[in-house]
SEFIVO-283490 format. One record per residue (C-alpha): x, z, y; residue in one letter. Coordinates in Angstrom, 1 decimal. Layout:
N
{site {X Z Y} "a"},
...
// end
This chain:
353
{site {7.7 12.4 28.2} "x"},
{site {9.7 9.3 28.5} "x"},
{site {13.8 8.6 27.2} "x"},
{site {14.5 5.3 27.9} "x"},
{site {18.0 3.9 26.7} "x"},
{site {19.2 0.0 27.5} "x"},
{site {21.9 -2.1 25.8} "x"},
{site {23.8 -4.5 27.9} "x"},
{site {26.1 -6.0 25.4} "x"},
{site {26.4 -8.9 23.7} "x"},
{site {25.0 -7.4 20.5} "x"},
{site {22.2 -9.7 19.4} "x"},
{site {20.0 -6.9 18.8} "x"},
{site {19.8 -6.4 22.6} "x"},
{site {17.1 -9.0 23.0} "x"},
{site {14.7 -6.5 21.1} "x"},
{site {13.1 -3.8 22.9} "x"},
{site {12.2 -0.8 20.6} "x"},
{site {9.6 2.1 21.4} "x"},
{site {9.4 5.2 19.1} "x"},
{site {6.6 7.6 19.5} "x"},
{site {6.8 11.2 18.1} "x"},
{site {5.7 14.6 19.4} "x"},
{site {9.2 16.1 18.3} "x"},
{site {12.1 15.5 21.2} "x"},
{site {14.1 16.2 18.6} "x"},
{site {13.1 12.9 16.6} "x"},
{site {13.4 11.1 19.6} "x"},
{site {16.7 12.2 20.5} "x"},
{site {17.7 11.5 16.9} "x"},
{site {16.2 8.2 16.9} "x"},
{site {17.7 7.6 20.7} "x"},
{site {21.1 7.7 19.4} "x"},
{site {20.8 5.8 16.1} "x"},
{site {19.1 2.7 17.9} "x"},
{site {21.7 2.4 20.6} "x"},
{site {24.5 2.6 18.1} "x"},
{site {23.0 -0.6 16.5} "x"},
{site {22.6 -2.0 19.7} "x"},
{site {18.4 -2.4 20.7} "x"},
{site {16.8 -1.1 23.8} "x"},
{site {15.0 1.7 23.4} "x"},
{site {12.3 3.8 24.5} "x"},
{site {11.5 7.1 23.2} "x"},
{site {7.8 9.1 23.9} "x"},
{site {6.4 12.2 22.8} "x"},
{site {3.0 11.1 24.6} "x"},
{site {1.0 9.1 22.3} "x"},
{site {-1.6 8.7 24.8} "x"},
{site {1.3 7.1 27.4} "x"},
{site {2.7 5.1 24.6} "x"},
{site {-0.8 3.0 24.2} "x"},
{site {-0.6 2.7 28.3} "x"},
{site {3.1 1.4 28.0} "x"},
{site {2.3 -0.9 25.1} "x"},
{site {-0.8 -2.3 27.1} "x"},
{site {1.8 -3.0 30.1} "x"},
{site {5.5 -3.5 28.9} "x"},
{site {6.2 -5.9 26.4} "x"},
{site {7.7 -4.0 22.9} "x"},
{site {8.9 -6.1 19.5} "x"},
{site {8.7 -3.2 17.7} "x"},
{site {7.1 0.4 17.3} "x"},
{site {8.1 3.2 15.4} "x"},
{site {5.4 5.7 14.8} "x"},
{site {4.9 9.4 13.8} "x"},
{site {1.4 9.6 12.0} "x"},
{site {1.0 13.1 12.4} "x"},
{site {0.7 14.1 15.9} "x"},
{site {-1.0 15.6 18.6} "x"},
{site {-4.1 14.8 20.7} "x"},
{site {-4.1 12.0 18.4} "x"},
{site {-2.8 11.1 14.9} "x"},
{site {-0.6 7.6 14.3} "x"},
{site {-3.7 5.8 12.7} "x"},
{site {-5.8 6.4 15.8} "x"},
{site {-3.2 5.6 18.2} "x"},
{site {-2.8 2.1 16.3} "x"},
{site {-6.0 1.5 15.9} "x"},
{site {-6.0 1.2 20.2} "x"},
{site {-3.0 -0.7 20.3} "x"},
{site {-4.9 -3.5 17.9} "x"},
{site {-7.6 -3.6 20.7} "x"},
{site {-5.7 -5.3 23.2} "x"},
{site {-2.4 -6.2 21.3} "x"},
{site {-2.2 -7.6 17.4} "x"},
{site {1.3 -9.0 17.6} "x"},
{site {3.3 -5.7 17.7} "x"},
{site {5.3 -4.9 14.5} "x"},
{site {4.4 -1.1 13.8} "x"},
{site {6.5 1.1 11.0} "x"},
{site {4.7 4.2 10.2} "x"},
{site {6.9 7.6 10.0} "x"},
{site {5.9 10.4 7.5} "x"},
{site {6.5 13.8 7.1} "x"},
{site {5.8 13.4 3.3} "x"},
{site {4.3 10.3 1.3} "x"},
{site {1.6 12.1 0.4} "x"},
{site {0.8 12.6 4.6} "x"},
{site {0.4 8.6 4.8} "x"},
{site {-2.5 7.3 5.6} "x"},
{site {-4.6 5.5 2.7} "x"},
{site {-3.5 1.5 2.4} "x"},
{site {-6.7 0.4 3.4} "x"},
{site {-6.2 1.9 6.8} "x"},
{site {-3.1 0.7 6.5} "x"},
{site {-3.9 -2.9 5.4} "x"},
{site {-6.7 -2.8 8.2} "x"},
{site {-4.7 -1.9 11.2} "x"},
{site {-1.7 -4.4 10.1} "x"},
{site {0.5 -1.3 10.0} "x"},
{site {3.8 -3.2 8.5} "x"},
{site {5.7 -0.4 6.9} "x"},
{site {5.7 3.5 6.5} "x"},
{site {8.9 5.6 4.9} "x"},
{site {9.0 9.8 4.9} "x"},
{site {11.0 11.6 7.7} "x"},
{site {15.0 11.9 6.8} "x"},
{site {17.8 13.2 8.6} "x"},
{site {19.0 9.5 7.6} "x"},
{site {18.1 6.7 8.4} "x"},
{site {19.1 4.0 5.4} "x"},
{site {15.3 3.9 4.4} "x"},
{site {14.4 3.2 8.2} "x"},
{site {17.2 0.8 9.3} "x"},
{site {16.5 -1.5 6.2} "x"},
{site {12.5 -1.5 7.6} "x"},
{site {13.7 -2.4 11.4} "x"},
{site {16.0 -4.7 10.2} "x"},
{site {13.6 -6.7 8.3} "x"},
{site {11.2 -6.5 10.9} "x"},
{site {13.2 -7.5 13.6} "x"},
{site {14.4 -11.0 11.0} "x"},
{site {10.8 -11.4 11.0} "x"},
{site {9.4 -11.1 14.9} "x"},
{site {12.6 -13.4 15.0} "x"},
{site {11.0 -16.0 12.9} "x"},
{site {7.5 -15.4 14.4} "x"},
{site {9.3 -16.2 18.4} "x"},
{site {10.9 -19.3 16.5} "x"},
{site {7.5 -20.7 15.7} "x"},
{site {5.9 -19.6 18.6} "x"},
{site {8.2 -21.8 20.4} "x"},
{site {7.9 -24.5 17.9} "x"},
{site {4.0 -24.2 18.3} "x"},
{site {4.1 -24.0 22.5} "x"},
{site {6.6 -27.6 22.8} "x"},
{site {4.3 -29.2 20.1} "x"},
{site {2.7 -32.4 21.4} "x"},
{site {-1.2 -33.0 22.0} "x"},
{site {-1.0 -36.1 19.4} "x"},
{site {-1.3 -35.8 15.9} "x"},
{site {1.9 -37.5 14.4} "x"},
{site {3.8 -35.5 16.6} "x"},
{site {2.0 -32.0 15.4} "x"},
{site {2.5 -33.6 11.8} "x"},
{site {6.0 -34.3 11.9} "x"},
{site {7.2 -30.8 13.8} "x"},
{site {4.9 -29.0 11.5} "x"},
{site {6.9 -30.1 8.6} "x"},
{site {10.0 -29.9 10.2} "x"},
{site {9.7 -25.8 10.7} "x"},
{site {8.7 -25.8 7.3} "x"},
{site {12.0 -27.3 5.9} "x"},
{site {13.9 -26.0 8.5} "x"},
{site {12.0 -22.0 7.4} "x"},
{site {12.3 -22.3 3.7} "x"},
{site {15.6 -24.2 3.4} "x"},
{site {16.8 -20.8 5.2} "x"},
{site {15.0 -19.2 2.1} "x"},
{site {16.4 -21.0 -0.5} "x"},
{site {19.6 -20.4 0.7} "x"},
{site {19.7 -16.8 0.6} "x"},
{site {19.9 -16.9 -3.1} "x"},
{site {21.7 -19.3 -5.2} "x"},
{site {19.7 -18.7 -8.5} "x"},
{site {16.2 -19.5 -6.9} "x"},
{site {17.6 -22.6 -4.6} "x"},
{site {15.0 -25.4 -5.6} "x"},
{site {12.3 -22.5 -6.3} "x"},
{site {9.7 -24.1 -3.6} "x"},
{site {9.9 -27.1 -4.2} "x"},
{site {10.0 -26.9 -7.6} "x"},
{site {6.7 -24.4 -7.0} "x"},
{site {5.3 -26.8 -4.4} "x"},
{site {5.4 -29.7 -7.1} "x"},
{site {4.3 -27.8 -10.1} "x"},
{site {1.4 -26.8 -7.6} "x"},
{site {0.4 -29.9 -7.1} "x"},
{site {0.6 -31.4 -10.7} "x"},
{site {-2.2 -28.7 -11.5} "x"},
{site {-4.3 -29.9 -8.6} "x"},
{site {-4.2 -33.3 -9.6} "x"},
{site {-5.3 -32.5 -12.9} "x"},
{site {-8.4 -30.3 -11.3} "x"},
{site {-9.3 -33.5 -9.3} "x"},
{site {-8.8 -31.5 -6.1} "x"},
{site {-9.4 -33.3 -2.5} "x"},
{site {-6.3 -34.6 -0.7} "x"},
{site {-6.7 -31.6 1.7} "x"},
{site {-6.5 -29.1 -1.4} "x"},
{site {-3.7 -31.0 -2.7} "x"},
{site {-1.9 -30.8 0.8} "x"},
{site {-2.6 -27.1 1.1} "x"},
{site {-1.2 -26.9 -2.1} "x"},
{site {2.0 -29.0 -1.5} "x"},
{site {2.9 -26.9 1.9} "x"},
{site {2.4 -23.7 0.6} "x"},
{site {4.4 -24.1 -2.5} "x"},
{site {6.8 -24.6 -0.4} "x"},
{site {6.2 -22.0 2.2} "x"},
{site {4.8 -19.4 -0.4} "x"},
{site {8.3 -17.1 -0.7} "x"},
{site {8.8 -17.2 3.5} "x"},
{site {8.4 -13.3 3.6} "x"},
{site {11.8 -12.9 2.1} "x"},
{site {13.2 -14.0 4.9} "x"},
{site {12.9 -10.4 5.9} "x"},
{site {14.4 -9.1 2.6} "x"},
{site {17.5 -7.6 2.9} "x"},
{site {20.2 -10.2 0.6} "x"},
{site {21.9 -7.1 -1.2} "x"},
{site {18.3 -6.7 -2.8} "x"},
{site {17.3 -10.1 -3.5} "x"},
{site {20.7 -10.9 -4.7} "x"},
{site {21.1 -7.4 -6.9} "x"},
{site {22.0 -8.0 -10.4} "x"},
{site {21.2 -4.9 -11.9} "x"},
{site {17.7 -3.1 -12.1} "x"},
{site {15.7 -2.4 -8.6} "x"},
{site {15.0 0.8 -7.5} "x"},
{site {11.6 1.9 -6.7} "x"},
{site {12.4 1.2 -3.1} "x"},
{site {13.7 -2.1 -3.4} "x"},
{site {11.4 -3.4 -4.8} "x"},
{site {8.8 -2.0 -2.6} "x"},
{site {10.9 -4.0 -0.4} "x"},
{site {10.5 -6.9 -2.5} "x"},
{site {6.4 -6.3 -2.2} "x"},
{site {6.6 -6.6 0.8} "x"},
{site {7.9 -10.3 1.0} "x"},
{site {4.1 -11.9 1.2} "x"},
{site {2.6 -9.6 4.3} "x"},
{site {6.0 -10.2 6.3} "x"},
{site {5.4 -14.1 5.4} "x"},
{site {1.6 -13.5 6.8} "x"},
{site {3.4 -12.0 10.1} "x"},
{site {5.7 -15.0 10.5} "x"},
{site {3.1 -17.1 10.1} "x"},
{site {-0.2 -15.7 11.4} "x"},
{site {0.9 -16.7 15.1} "x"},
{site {0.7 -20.4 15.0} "x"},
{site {-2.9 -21.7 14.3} "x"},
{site {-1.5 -24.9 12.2} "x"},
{site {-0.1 -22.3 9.5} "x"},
{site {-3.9 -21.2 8.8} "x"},
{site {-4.9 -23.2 5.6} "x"},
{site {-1.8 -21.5 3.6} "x"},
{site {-1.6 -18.3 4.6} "x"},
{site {-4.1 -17.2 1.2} "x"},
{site {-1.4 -18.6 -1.0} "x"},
{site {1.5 -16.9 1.1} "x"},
{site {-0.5 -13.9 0.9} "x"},
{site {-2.2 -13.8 -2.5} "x"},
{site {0.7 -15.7 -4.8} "x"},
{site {1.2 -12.2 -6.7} "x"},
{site {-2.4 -10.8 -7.0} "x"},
{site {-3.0 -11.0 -10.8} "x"},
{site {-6.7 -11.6 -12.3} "x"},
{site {-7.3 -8.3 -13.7} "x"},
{site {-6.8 -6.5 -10.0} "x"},
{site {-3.1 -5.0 -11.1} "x"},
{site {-1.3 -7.7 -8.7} "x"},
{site {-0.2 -7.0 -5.3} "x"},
{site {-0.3 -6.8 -1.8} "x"},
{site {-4.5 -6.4 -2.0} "x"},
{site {-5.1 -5.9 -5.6} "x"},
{site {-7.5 -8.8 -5.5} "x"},
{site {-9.4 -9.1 -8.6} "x"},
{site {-10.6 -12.4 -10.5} "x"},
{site {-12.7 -15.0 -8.3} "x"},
{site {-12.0 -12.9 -5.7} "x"},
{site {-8.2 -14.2 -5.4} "x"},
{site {-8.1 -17.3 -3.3} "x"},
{site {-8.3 -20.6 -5.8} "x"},
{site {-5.0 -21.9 -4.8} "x"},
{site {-3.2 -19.0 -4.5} "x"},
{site {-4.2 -18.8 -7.9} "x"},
{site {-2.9 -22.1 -8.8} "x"},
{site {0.3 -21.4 -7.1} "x"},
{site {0.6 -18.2 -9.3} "x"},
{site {0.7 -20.1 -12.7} "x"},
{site {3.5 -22.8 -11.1} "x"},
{site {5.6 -20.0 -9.4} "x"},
{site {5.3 -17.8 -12.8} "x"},
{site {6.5 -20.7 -14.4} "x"},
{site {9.1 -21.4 -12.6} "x"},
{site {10.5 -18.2 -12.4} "x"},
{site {10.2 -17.8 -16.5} "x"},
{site {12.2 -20.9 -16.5} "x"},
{site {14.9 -20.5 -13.8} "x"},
{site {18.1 -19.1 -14.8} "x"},
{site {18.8 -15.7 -12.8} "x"},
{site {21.5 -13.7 -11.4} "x"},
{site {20.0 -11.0 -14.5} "x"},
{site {19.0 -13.3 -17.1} "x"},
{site {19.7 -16.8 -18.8} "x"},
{site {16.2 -19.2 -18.3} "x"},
{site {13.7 -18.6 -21.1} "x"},
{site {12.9 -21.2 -23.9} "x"},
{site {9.8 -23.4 -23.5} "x"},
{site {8.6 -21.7 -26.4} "x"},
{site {8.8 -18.3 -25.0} "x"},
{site {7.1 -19.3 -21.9} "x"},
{site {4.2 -20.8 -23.8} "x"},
{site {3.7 -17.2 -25.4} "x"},
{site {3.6 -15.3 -22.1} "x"},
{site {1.4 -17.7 -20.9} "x"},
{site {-1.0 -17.1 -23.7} "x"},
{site {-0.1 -13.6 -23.4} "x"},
{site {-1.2 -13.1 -19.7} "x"},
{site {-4.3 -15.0 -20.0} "x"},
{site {-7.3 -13.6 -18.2} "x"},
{site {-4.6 -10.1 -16.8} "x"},
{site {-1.8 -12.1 -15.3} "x"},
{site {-3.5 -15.6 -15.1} "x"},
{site {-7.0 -16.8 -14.4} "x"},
{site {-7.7 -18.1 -17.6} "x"},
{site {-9.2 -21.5 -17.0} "x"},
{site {-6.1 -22.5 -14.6} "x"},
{site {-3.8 -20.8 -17.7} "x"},
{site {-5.7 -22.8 -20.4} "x"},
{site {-5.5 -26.5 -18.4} "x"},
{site {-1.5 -25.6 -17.4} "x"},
{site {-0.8 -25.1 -21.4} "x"},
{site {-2.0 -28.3 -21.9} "x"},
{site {0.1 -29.8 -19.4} "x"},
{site {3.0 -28.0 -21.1} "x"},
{site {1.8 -29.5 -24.5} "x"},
{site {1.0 -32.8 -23.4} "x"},
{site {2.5 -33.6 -20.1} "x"},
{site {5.9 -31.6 -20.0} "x"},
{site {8.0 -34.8 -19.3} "x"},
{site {6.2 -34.4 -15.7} "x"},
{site {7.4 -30.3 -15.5} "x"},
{site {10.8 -32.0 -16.8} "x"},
{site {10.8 -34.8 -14.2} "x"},
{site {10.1 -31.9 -11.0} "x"},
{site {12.8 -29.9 -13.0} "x"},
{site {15.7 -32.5 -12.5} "x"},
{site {14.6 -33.6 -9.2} "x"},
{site {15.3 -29.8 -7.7} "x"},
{site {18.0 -28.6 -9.9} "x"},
// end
């Protein structure tokens, strides 16, 4: 069974077509009224089997979908979708966490978010909206990809314009971390330099320190801009920042050579890091150069929580988080840098205050 509701408004959130997909009419009708309030179109279906045949023939931004369910569970009916249609931003919806599917199905199928069943919908809301910021983002560079030129200075220079254009947005979200990429991007490529990298490692380098926090531009502000601790689900939120950046990004085939260091900038060597839990070598290399200058960075950053620690300090931690945090052949070469060549760090510091 089909419910089908339309905005006609001017409410921006008009332009995004919604389809939920539960065998509960109940959840539907619940979900029917929540989304027009804020404004999307809206679909509802109890069918998961008509729900693939409607994704493979209408065009939807966004799904939201009951795993449980009957012929067929969530999992399965995704893992159809992905046959024929890998754009579609999916939010999983549980009866209990402990229902969910495992991560590796979820990591497999691209499945962007899951939260438990509530007669609210804070939890939910906060997931659509950041996944509506996002498929934003991802039409933006579409566009930005389709009008690009044949000729290489012209894919050069609008390349690098979406990237300044993208992060600048970033940056601006939050006052204490304005300066962050660049600062990251520069830090980045100081290391490389000092590894004797090739000019396209060094490049790779240079654009994804700057494009390396993109995902947050699907963070809610009240979270990246809290003050006091994070609850568990913010900063779930938070973790979330790198696979959003992939989604933004994964669209536009010029985005390709930094996508590990969007991805992988907060997998830590001994496997405890996130969004894959990567493990030593098996961390992309300049993601894992991009780790030590973001770390850095954000040890020596004054925040909205704490003052910027002493050089002294940092030194420790990075001694301290040798071989867990840090891969310990990029930790050892960066503590010489700090020992011998901080007037550099210094230099990048004042540049991007």
């Amino acid at each position: 069974m089909r419910k089908g509701l339309q905005n006609i408004d001017n409410n921006p959130n008009a332009e995004y077509k919604i389809i939920a997909v539960d065998d509960e009419m109940g959840i539907i009708d619940s979900l029917s009224i929540f989304l027009k309030r804020t404004g999307y179109q809206f679909v509802g279906v109890t069918d998961p089997q008509e729900a693939i045949e409607l994704v493979k023939n209408e065009h939807f931004d966004l799904m939201i979908l009951d795993f449980i369910m009957t012929p067929i569970h969530g999992d399965q009916v995704v893992e159809e979708i992905r046959k024929f249609n890998k754009e579609l931003y999916i939010l999983l919806l549980t009866g209990h966490k402990d229902l969910a599917p495992p991560l590796e199905t979820i990591r497999r199928l691209d499945i962007q978010g899951y939260c438990e069943k509530s007669d609210k919908f804070d939890q939910l809301l906060l997931l659509i909206e950041s996944g509506i910021k996002s498929i934003a983002q991802m039409k933006e560079i579409k566009q930005i990809n389709k009008e690009l030129s044949d000729t290489y200075e012209k894919l050069e220079a609008a390349y690098m314009e979406s990237i300044e254009t993208l992060r600048h947005t970033v940056d601006a979200k939050d006052p204490y971390t304005r300066g962050h990429s660049d600062r990251v991007s520069e830090i980045s490529v100081l290391i490389g330099e000092r590894l004797g990298l090739s000019e396209q490692d060094i490049r790779t380098l240079r654009i994804g320190g700057l494009f390396h926090d993109i995902g947050k531009i699907g963070v809610p502000d009240s979270i990246l801009q809290k003050e006091s601790k994070l609850t568990d689900d913010e900063y779930s939120e938070i973790k979330n920042h790198p696979a959003i950046g992939v989604h933004i990004l994964s669209t536009a085939s010029i985005f390709n050579d930094i996508i590990p260091i969007v991805k992988h900038h907060h997998e830590k060597y001994d496997g405890n890091g996130y969004p894959s839990k990567l493990k030593g070598k098996d961390i992309p290399y300049l993601a894992r150069i991009t780790t030590i200058a973001d770390s850095f960075d954000a040890m020596s950053s004054k925040r909205s929580y704490r003052n910027s620690l002493p050089l002294d300090i940092i030194k420790e931690e990075f001694r301290k988080n040798r071989g867990t945090q840090f891969d310990p052949e990029l930790d050892d070469l960066f503590l010489d840098i700090l020992e011998n060549d901080y007037d550099k760090i210094k230099a990048i510091q004042e540049k991007y205050k």
